[in-house]
N, C-alpha and C positions, 0 to 999 in steps of 0.2 A: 712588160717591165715598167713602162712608164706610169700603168694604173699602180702599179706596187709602190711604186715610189714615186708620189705624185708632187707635184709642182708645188712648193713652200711660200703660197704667200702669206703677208702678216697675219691674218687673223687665225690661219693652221698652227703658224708659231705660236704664237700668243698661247690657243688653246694646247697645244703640247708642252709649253713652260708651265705652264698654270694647272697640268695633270699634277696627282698627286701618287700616285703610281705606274710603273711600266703598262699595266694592264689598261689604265686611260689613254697612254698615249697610244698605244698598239688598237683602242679603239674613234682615236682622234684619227692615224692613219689611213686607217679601213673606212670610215665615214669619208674622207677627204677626197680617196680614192674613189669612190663610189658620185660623189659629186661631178668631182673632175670628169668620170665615164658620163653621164649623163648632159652634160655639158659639151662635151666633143661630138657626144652622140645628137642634138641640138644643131651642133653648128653642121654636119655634115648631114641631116637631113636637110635644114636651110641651106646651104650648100646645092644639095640635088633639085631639091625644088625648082631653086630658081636657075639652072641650069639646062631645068625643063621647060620652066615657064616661058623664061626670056633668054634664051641660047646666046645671043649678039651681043648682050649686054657690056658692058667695058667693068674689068672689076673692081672698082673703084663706086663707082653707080651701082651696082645690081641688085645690092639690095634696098635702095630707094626706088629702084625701076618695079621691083617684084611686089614693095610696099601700095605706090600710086597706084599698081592697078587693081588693088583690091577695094572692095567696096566700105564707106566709110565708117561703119561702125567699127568693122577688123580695124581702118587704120588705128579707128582711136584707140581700140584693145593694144595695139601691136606695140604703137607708141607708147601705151600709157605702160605694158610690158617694160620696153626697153627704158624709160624712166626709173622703172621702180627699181629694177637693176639696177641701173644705175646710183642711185642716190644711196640705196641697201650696200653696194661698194664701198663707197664715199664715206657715208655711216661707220662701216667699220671697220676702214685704212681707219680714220679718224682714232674711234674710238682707242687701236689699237695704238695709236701716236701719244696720245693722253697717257694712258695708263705707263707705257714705256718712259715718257718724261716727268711725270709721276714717282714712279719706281726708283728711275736708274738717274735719274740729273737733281730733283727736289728732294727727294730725302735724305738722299747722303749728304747734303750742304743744311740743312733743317736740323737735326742732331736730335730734334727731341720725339718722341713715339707720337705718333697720332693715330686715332679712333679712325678706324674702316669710313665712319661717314666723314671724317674731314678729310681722308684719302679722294673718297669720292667726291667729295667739292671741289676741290683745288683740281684735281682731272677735268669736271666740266668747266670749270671757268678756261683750263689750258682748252680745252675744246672749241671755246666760244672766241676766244685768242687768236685760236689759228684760221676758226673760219673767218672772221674777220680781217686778218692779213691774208687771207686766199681772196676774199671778195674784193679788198683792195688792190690787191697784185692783179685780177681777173681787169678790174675794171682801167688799169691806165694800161693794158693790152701792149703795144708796140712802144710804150712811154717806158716800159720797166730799165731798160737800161740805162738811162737817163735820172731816175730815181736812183740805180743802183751808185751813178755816179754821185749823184746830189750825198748821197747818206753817206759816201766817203768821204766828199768833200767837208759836210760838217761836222764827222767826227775825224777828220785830219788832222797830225799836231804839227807842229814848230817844221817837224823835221820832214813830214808829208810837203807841205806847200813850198820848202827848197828844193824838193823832188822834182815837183812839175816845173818849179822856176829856171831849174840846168836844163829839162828837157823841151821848156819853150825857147 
């Protein structure tokens, strides 16, 4: 059941909105499903492996314990594996956040038709937008709610700063 109806993250969405017919999304499904098997099927051989390899491991650790003890070329494959994952994620939660704010928040306030490539401009600049408030939110780490506070405080009006002044 669960391969039938596999786990909806954005980028399935995306590609099921953006079918053009039933018969693509029923094969956006089937491709989705077939991913997600492969991918469970992945985690529970890594799973067995290292179950075998290093039994005592705490699971939190085990698969850095199952990683270190391989020889350093695998590590660098393995890493350079879970990186690419990784980033290919990232890539396309993203992409799919552009096109969505694109879509659904910039053109119904825009009024006027745009050309597919200014579509796709204004997506990558929202792209390069958000990695940039991600690199920044990344980088003041344990300072974010401190920031969260600051950008209330300076867009506070008349009637915010009598707020805090009854509650001091």
């Amino acid at each position: 059941i669960y391969i039938a109806f596999p786990a909806l993250f954005p980028l399935a969405i995306q590609r099921m909105v953006m079918a053009k017919d039933v018969h693509q999304i029923k094969k956006a499904f089937i491709s989705n499903s077939l991913i997600n098997f492969i991918f469970l099927a992945c985690m529970l051989i890594i799973g067995l492996y290292t179950h075998i390899v290093a039994p005592h491991a705490e699971a939190k650790t085990a698969l850095f314990s199952v990683i270190s003890m391989l020889s350093p070329l695998v590590k660098g494959l393995v890493i350079f594996g879970l990186l690419a994952l990784l980033i290919s994620t990232i890539n396309a939660c993203l992409n799919v956040a552009c096109v969505a704010v694109v879509q659904d928040i910039f053109l119904p306030f825009y009024k006027k038709e745009l050309s597919e490539a200014k579509k796709l401009t204004i997506a990558k600049l929202f792209l390069v937008g958000i990695g940039v408030f991600a690199t920044i939110l990344a980088m003041l780490g344990s300072k974010i709610f401190f920031t969260a506070y600051f950008i209330f405080f300076i867009n506070g009006s008349k009637k915010t700063y009598q707020t805090i002044a009854v509650y001091n």
